[in-house]
Every structure is written in C-alpha cells, then in structure tokens.
Backbone as CSV, one residue per row, in Angstrom:
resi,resn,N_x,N_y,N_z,CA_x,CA_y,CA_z,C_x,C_y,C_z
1,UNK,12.297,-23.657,53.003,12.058,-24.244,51.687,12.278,-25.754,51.758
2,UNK,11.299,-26.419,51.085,11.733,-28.202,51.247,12.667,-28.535,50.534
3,UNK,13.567,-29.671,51.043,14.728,-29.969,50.624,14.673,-30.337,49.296
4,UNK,13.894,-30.729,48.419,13.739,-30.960,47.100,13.486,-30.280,46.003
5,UNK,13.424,-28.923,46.597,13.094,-27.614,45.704,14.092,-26.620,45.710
6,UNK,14.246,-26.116,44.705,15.121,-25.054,45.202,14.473,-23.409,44.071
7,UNK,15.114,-22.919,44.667,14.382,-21.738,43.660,15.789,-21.243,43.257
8,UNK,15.328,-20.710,41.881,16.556,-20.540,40.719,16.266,-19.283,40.651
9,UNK,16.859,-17.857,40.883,17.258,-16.917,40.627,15.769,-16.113,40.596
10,UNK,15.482,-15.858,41.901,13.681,-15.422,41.914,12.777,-15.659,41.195
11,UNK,12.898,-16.995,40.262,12.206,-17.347,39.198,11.170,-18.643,40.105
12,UNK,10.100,-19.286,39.134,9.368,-20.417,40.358,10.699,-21.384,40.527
13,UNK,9.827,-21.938,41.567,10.849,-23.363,42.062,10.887,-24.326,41.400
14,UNK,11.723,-25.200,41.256,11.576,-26.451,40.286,12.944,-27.821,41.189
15,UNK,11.609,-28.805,41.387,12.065,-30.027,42.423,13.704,-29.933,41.801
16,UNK,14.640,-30.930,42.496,16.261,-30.470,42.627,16.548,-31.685,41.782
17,UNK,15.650,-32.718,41.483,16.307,-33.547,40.209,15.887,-32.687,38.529
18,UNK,14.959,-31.858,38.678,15.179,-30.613,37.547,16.060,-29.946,37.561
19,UNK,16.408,-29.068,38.733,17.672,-28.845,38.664,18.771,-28.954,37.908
20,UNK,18.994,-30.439,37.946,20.611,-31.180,37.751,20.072,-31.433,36.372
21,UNK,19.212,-32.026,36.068,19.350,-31.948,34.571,19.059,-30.276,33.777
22,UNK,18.629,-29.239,34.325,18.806,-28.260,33.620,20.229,-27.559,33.868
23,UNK,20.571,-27.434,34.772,22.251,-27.517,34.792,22.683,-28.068,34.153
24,UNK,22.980,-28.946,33.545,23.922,-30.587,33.123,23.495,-29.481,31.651
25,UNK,22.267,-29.402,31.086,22.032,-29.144,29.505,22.532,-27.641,29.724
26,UNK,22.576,-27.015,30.593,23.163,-25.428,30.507,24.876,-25.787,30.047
27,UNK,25.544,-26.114,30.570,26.720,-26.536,30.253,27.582,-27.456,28.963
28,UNK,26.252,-28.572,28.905,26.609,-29.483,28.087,26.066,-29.258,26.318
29,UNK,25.579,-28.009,25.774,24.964,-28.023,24.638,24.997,-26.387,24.549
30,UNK,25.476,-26.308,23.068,25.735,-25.214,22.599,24.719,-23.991,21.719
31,UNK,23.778,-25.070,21.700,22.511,-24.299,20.623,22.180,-23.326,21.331
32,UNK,21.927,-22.374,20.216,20.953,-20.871,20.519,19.928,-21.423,21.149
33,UNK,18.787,-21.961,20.690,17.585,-22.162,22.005,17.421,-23.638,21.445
34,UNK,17.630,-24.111,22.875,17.155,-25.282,23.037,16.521,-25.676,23.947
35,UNK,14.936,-26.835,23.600,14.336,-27.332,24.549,15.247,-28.378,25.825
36,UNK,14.481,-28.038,26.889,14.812,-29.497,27.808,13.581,-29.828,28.382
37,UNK,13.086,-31.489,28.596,12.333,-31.883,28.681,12.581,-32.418,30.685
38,UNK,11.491,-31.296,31.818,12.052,-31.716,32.615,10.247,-32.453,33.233
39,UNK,10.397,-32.996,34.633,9.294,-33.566,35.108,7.884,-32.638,35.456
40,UNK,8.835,-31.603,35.675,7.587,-29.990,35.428,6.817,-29.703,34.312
41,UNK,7.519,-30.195,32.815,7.692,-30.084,31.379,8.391,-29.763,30.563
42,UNK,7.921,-28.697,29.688,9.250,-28.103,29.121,9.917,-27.441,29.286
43,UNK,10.917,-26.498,29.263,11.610,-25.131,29.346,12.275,-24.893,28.125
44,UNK,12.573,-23.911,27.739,13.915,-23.244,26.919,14.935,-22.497,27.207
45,UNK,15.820,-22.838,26.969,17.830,-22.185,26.986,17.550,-21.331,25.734
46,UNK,17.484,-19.566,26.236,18.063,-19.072,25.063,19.026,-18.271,25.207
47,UNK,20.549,-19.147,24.711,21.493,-18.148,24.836,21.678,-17.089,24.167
48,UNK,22.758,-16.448,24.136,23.053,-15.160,23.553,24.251,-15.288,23.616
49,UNK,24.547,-14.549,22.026,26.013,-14.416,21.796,26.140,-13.059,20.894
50,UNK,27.339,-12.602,20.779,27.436,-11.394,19.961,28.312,-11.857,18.637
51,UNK,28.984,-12.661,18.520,29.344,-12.773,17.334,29.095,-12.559,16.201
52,UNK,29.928,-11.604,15.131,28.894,-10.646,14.041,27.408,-9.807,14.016
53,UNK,27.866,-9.491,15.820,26.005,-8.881,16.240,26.696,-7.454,15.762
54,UNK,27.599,-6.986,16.216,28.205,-5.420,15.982,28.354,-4.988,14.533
55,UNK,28.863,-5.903,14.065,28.836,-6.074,12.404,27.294,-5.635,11.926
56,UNK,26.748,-6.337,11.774,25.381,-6.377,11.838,24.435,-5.063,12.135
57,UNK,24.820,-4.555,13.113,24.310,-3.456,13.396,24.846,-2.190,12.929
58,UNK,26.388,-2.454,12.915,26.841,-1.291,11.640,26.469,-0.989,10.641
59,UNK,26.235,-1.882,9.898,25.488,-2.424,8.011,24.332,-1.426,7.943
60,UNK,23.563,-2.087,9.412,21.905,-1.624,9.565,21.687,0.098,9.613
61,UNK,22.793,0.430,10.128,22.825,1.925,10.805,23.078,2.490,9.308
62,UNK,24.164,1.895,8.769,24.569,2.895,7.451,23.483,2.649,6.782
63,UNK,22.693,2.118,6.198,21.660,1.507,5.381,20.611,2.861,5.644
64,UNK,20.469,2.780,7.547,19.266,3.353,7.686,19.730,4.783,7.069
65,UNK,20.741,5.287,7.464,21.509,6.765,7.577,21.232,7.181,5.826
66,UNK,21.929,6.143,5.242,22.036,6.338,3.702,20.714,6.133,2.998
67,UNK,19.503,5.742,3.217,18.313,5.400,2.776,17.612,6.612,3.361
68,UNK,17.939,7.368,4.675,17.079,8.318,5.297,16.166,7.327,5.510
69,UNK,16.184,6.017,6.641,15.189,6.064,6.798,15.058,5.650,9.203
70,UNK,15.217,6.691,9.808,15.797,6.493,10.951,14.931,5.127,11.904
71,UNK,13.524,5.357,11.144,12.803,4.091,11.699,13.526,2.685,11.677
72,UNK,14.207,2.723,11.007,14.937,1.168,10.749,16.225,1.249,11.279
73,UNK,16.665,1.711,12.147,17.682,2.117,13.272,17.785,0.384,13.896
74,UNK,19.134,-0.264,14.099,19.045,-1.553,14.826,18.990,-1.322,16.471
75,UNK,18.581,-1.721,17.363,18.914,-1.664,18.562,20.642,-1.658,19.064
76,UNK,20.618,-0.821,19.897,22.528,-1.412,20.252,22.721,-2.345,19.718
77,UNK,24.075,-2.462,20.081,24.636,-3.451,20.228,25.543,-3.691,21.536
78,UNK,24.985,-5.465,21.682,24.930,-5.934,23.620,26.101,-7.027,23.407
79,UNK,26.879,-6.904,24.635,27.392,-8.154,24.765,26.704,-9.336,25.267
80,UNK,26.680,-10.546,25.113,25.959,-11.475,25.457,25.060,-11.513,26.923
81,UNK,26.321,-11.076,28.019,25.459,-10.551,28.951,24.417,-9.666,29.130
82,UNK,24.750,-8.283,28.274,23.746,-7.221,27.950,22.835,-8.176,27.062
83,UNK,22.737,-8.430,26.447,21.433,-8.895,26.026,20.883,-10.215,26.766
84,UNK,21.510,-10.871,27.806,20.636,-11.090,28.598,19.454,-9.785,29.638
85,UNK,20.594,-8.736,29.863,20.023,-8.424,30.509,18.758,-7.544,30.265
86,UNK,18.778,-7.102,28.947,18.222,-6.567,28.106,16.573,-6.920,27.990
87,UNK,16.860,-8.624,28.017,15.624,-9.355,27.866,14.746,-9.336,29.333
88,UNK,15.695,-9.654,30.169,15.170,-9.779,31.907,14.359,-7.863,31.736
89,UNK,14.857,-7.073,31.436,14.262,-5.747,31.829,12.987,-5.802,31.347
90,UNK,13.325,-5.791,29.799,12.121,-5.857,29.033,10.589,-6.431,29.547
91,UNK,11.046,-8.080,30.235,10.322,-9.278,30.503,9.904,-8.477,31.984
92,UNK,10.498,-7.854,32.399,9.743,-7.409,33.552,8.582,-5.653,33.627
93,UNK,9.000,-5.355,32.385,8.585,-4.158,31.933,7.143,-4.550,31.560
94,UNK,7.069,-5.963,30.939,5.846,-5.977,30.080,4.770,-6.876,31.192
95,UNK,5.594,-7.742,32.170,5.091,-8.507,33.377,4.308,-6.964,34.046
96,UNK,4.912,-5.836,34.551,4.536,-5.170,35.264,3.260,-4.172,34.535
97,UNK,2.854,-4.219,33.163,1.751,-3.878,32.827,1.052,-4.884,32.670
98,UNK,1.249,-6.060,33.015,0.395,-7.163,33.258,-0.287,-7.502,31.596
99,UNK,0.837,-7.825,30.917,1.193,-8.454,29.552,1.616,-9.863,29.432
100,UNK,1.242,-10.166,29.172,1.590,-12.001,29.729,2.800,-12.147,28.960
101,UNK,4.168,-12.728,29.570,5.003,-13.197,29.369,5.859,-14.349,29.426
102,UNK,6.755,-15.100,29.116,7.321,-16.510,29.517,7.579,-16.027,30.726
103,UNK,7.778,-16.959,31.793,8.352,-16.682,32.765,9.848,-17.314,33.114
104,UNK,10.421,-16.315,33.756,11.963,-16.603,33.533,12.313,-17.241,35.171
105,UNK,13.187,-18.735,34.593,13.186,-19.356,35.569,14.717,-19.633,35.982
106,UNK,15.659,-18.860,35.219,17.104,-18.563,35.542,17.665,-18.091,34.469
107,UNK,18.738,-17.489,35.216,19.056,-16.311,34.226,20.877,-16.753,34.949
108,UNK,21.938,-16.424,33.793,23.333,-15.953,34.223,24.177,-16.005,32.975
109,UNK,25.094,-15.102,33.271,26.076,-14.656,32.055,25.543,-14.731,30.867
110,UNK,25.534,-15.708,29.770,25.028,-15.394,28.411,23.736,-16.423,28.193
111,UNK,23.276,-16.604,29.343,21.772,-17.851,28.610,20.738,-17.419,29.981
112,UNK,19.350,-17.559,29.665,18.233,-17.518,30.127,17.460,-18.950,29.715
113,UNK,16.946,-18.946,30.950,15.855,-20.347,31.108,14.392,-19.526,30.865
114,UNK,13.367,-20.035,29.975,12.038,-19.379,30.120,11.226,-20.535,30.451
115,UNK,10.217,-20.783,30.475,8.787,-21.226,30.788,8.079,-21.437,29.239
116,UNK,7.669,-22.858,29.333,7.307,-22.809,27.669,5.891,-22.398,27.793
117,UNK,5.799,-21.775,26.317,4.295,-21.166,26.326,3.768,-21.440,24.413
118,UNK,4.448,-22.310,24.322,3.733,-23.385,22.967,1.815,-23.402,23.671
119,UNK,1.246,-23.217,21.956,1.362,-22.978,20.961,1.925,-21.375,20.768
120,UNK,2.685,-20.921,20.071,2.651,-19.946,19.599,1.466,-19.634,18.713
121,UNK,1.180,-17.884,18.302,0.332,-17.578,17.362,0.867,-18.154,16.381
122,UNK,2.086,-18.319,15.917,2.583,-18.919,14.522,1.867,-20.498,14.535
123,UNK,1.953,-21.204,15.654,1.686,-22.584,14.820,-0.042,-22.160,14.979
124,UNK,-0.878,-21.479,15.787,-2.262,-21.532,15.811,-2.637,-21.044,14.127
125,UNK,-1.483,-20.163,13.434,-2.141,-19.781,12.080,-1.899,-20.835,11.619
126,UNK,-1.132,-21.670,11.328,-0.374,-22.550,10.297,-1.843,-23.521,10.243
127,UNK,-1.939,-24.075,11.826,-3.043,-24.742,11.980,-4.767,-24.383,11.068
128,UNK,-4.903,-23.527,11.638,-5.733,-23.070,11.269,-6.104,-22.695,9.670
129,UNK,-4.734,-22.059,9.219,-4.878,-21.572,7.551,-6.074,-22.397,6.746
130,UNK,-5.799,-23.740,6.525,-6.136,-24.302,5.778,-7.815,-25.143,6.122
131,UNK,-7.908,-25.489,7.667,-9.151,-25.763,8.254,-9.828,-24.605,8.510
132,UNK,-9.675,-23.727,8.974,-10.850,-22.508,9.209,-9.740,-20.917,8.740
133,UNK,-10.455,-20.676,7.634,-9.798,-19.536,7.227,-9.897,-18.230,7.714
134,UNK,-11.608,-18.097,8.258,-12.196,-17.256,8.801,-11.502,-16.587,10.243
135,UNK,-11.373,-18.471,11.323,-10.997,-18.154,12.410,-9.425,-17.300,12.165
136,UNK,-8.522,-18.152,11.226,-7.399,-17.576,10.744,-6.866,-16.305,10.848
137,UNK,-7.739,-15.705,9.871,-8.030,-14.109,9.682,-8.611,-13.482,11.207
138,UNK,-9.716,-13.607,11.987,-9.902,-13.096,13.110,-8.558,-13.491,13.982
139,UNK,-7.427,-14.278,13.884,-6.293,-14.074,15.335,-5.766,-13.354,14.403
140,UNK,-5.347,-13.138,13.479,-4.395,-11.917,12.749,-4.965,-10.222,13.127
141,UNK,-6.394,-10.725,13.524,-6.714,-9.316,13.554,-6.627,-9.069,15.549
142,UNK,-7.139,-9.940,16.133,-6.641,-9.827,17.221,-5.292,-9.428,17.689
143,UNK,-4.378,-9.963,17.215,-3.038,-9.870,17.191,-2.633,-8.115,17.040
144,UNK,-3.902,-7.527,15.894,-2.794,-5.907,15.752,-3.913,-5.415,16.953
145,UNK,-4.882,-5.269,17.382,-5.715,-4.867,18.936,-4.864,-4.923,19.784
146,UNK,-4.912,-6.335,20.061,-3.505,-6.751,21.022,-2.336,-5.547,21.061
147,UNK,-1.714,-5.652,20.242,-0.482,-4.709,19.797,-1.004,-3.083,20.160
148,UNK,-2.444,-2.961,19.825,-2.811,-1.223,19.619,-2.701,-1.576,21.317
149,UNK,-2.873,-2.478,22.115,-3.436,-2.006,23.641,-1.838,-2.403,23.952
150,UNK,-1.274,-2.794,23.890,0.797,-2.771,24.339,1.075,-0.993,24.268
151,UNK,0.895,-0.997,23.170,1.191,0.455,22.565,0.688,1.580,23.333
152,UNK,-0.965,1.213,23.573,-1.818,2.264,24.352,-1.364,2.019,26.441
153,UNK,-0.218,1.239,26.402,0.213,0.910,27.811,1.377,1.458,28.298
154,UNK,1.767,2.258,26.294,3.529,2.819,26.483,4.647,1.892,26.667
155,UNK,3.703,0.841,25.944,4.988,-0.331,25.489,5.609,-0.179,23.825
156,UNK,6.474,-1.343,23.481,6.649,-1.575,21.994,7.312,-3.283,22.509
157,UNK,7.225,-3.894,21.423,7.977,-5.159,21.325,9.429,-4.933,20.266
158,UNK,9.314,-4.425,19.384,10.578,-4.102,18.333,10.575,-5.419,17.598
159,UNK,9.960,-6.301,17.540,9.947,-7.560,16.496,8.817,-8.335,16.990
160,UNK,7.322,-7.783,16.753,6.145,-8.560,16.877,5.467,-9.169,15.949
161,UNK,6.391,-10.888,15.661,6.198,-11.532,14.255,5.097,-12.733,15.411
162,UNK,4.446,-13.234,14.834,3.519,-14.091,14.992,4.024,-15.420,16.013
163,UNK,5.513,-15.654,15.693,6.110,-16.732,16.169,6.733,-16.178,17.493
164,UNK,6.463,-15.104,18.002,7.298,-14.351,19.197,5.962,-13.583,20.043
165,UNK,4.525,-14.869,19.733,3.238,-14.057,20.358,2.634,-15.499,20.704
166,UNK,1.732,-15.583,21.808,1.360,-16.559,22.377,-0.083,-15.994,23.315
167,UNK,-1.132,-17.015,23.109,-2.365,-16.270,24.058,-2.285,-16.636,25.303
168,UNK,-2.895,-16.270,26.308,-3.167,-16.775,27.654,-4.447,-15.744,28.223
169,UNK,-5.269,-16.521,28.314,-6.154,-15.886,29.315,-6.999,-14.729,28.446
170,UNK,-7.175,-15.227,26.594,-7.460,-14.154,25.815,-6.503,-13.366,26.088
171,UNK,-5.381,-12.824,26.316,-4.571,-11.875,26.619,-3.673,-12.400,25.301
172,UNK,-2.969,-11.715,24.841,-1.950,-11.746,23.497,-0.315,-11.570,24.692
173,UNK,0.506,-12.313,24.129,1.346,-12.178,25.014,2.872,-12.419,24.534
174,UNK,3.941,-12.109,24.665,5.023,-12.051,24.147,6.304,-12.796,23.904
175,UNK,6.951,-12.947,23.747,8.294,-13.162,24.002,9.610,-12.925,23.234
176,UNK,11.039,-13.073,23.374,11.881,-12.703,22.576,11.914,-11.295,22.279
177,UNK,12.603,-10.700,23.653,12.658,-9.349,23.850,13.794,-8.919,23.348
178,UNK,14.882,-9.660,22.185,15.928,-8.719,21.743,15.989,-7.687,21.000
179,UNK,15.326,-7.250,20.595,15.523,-5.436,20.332,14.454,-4.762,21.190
180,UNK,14.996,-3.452,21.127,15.206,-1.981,22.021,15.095,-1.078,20.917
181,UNK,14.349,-0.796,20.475,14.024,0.200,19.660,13.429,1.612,19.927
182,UNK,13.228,1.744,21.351,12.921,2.696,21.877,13.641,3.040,22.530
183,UNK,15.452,2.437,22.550,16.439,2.984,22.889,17.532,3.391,21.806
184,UNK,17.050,3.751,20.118,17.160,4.311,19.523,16.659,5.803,18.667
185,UNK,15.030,5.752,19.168,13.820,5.888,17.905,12.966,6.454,19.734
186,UNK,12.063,7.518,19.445,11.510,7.907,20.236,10.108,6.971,20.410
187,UNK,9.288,6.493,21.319,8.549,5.451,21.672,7.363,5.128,20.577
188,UNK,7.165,6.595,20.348,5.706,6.562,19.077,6.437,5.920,17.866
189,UNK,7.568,6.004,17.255,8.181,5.808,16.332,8.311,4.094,16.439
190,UNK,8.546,3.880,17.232,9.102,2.399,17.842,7.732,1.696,17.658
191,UNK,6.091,2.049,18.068,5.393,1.743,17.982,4.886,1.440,16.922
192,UNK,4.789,2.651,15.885,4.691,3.199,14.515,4.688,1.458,13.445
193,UNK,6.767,1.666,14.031,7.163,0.397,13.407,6.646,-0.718,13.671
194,UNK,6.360,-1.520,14.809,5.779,-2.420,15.490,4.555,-2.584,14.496
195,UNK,3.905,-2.002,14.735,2.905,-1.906,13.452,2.871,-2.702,11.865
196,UNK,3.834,-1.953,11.348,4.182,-1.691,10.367,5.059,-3.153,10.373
197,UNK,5.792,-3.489,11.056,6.687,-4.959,11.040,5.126,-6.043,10.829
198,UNK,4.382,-6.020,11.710,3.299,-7.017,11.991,3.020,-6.843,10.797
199,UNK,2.201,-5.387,9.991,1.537,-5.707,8.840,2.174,-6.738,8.097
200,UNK,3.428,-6.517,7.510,4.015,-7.339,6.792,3.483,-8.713,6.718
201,UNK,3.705,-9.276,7.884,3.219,-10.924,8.091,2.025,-11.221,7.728
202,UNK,0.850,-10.276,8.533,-0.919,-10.242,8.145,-0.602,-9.948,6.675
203,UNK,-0.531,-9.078,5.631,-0.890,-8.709,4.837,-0.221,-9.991,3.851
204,UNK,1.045,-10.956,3.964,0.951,-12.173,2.996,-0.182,-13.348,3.874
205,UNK,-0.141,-13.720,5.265,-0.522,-14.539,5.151,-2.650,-14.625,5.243
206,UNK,-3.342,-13.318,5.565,-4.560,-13.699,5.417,-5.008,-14.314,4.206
207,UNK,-5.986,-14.639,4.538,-7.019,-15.396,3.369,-7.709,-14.160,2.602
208,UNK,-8.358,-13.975,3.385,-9.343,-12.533,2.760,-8.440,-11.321,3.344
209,UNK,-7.344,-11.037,2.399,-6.294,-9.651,2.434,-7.193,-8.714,2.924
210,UNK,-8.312,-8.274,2.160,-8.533,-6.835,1.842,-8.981,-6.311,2.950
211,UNK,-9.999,-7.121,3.701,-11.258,-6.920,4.373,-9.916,-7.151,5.871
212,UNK,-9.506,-8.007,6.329,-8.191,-8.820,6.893,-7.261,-7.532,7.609
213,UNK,-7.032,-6.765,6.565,-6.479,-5.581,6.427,-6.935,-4.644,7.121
214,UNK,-8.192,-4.291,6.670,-8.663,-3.015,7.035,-9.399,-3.323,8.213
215,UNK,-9.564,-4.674,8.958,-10.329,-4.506,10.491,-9.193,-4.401,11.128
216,UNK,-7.811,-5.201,10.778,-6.633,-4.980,11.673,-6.432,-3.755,11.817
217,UNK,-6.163,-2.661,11.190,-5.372,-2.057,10.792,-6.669,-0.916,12.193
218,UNK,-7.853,-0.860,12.227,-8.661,0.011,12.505,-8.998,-0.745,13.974
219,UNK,-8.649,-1.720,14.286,-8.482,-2.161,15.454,-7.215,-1.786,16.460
220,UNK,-6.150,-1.858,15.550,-5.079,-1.565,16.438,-4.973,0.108,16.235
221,UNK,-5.551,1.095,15.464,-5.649,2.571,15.732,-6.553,2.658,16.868
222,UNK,-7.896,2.085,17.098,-8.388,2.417,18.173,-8.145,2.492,19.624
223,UNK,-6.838,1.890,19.998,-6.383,1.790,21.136,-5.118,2.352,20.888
224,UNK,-4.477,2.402,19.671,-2.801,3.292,19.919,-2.842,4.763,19.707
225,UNK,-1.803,4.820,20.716,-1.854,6.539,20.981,-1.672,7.303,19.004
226,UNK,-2.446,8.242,19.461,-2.533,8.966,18.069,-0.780,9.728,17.488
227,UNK,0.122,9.683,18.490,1.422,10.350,17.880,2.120,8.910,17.329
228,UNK,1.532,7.465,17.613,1.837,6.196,17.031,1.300,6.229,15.569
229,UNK,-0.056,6.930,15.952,-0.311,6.833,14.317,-0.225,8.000,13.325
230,UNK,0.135,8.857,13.771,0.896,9.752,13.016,2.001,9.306,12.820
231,UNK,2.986,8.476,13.182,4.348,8.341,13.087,4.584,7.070,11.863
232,UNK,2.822,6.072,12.109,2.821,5.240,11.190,2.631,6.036,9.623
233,UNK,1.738,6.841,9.543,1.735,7.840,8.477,3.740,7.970,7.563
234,UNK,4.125,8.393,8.904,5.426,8.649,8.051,6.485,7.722,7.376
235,UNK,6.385,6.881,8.525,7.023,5.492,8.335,6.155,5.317,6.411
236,UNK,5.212,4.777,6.001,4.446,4.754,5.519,4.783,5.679,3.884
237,UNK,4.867,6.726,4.370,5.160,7.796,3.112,6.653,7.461,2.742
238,UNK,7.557,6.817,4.062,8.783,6.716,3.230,8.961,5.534,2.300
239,UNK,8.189,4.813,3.290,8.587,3.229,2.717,8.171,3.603,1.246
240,UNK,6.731,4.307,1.082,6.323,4.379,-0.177,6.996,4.664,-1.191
241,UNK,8.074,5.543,-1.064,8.998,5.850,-2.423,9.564,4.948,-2.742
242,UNK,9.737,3.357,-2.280,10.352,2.357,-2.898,9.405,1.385,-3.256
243,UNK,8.330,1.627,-3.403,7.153,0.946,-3.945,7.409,0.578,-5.614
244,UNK,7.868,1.721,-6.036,7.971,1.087,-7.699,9.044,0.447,-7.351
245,UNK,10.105,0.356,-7.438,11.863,0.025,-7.210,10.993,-1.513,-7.037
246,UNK,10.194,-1.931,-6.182,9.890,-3.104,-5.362,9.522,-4.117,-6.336
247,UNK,8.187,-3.183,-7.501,7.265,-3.806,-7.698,8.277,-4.004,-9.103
248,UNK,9.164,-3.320,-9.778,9.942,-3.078,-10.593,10.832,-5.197,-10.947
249,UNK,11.534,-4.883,-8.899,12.371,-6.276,-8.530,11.559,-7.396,-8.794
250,UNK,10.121,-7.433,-8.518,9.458,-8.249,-8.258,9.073,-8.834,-9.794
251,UNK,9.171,-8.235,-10.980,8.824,-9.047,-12.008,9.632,-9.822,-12.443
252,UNK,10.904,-9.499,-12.252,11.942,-10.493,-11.989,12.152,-11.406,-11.076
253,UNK,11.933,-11.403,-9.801,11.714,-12.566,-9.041,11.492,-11.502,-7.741
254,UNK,10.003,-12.473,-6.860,8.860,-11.881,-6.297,9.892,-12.903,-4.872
255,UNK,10.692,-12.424,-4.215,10.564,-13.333,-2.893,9.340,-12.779,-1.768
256,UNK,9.214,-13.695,-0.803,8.379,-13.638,0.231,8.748,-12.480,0.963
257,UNK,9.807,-11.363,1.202,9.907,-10.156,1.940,9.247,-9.477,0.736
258,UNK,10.075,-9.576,-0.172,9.841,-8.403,-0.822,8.120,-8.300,-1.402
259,UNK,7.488,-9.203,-1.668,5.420,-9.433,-1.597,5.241,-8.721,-0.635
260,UNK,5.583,-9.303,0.946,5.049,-8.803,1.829,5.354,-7.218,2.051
261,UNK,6.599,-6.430,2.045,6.850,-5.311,1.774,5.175,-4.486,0.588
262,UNK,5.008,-5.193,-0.488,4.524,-4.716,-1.327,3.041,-4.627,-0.887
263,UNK,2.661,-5.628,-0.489,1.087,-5.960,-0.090,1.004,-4.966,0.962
264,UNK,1.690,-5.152,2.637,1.544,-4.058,3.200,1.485,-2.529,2.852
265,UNK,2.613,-2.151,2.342,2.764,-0.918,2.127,1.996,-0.390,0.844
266,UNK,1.705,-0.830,0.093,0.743,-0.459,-1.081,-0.957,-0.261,0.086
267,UNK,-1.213,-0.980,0.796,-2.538,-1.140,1.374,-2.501,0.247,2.532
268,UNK,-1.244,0.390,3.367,-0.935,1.611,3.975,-0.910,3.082,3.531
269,UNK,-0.353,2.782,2.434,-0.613,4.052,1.671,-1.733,4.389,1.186
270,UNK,-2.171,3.346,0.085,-3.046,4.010,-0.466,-4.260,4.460,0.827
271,UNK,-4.554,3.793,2.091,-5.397,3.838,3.311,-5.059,5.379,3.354
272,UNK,-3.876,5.730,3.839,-3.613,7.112,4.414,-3.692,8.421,3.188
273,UNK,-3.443,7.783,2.156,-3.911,9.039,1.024,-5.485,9.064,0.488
274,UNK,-6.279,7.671,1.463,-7.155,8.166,0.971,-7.926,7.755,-0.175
C-alpha cells in the first residue's frame, strides 16, 4: 500500500492527511452527524448514543401493546455500539442485494464514517415542488417501485422517509439503517409498514394527491411480495379505527403528522374496501 494511503477498517482508502483530520473531528466534536470537509470531499460522523433510547422504546412497546397495534413495535434497544453495529449489518445486507448504499469508510465503538451521497430524495422534492410539479410527483412514485423491488429482494428499511433515500445509477438507494423491525414483526409485516410509513410523506407532499397516490401505491404492489400486501391490508384496517378520533383532533388543530396520518390512511382504506 503507498505510504500516503491508508485504508480505514475495509472501507476505501483515503490519502493519510484525510486521515488526521478525520481523526482529529472523530474525537474533537460531539454532534450526532456531522459533516467533515476532506480533499476526497465530504464524509459524515454518525454517532450513536443510547441516552433515553430504552426509555423510548418502553413508551413505544406499551403504546403498541395497549393500542393492539404490534406493527408499531420499536426496534430493540442497542447500546451505542450495537447500533453501530446494527447499521454495518444492515449496510451490508442491502450492499449484498446490490441496493446502493453510503459507503462505510470507518467504523468503532459508538460513531461510523459514511460516504456522502447528497442530493438526497428530500432536497430533489423540495427542489423540484415548486419548478416542476409533474417531475415531483413521478420521484414520489418511483420511490414506492423502488421500495416494492427492496421488498420483492426480502429486504425492509424500517424508516423509508424521503430524506434517508438517494438515487444512483436510477437505482433508489438508502441510508440510516437504525431500526430493525424485522427483528421484532415478521418480514411481510415490516414491509407492510415500510409502505405505509412512506405513504404518509407522498400522500402530504404530492401535487396531484389522487392520481400521485394511486400510481404509487400500484407500482410498489407490483413488485412486493403478496403476504406484504396482505399485511398492508391489516396494518390499514387498524389504523382505520382511528380515522374519526383523527379527523375529530384535527378540527381543532390539524398538525402535519396528524394530515398526513389522515390523507394516507383514508386513501388506503377506502382503496382496499373498494
């Protein structure tokens, strides 16, 4: 290996004055994810910590238990290391179906180095919303395809929001592997949700909802396994019994979950009844 390179934890190589300054910011700065700007380009530090993560996941469990609703099960709960390591599995789970991912360029105790992969789908909508509405609406719908062919690979992501998706190569591609939801929730279920999380986002932010809706929605069935979409069915029928309760909260004050809750799941249901 040339003396100016070194390779960081089977990840690519990066010349040895990158190095020292990504060392120096591993040590010297405390933020959850932070950029460093090296001569390669960018990278990101995303540490991990558990502080009020166990908490957190207790709340979630009783909620789900007491609501009956097991789809909304939190992933474990990791110690900082475990959820490094959590992410490295994942990141190699989705690398090995040849899912495009950040690439991880060091990894130890509670922080991971990735590979930047800006733009995200989040800033391509933001961009886009307001100059081409059309194109807008077609990556929202790409995005649940995308998702039906993860799914149809016997994957799940467990939090596939727009800002944790990135293209390459036309390929839809991932990142921010902290939940495991298929180490709660059997895989179709996990998928089900995946689904069902994404609608949320598509169903406030398209332009043309209706139409928006119904190519996503029939794009990502055509490639996900059919016990995914049976499982979305159920997911679906439960959420539905809090549809009035929702729409009830909402004349009193409409926040941005609780719309999106409403828009999705009103459009899911009424789809599956028909």
């Amino acid at each position: 290996m040339p003396n100016d390179v070194v390779d960081m934890r089977n990840g690519p190589s990066l010349p040895s004055e990158d190095v020292a300054t990504l060392l120096a910011a591993l040590v010297s700065d405390a933020k959850r994810v932070q950029s460093v700007s090296l001569t390669c380009g960018t990278v990101w530090i995303k540490r991990h910590g558990d502080k009020g993560r166990r908490l957190i996941v207790a709340v979630q469990n009783a909620v789900a238990r007491l609501l009956q609703l097991p789809f909304m099960r939190p992933s474990p709960a990791e110690t900082a290391e475990g959820m490094v390591k959590r992410d490295l599995r994942r990141i190699a789970s989705f690398s090995q179906a040849d899912v495009p991912t950040a690439a991880v360029l060091y990894s130890s105790g509670g922080a991971i180095v990735l590979s930047d992969i800006a733009p995200t789908v989040h800033q391509q909508l933001k961009s886009l919303r307001n100059n081409d509405p059309a194109a807008h609406d077609r990556l929202l719908v790409f995005c649940c395809a995308e998702l039906g062919r993860l799914h149809a690979a016997g994957l799940c992501h467990g939090r596939p929001y727009p800002r944790d998706m990135f293209i390459k190569d036309h390929r839809l591609g991932f990142i921010d592997f902290e939940e495991e939801p298929e180490a709660v929730m059997p895989m179709e279920t996990a998928q089900a949700r995946d689904l069902w999380l994404l609608f949320l986002q598509l169903s406030d932010r398209a332009a043309d909802r209706r139409m928006t809706q119904e190519q996503a929605y029939q794009e990502w069935a055509s490639a996900a396994p059919k016990a995914a979409i049976a499982e979305l069915r159920e997911i679906t029928r439960s959420m539905g019994r809090f549809l009035w309760l929702a729409r009830l909260i909402g004349r009193f004050h409409m926040g941005r979950d609780l719309r999106q809750f409403i828009l999705a799941t009103t459009y899911l249901t009424t789809m599956f009844n028909g």
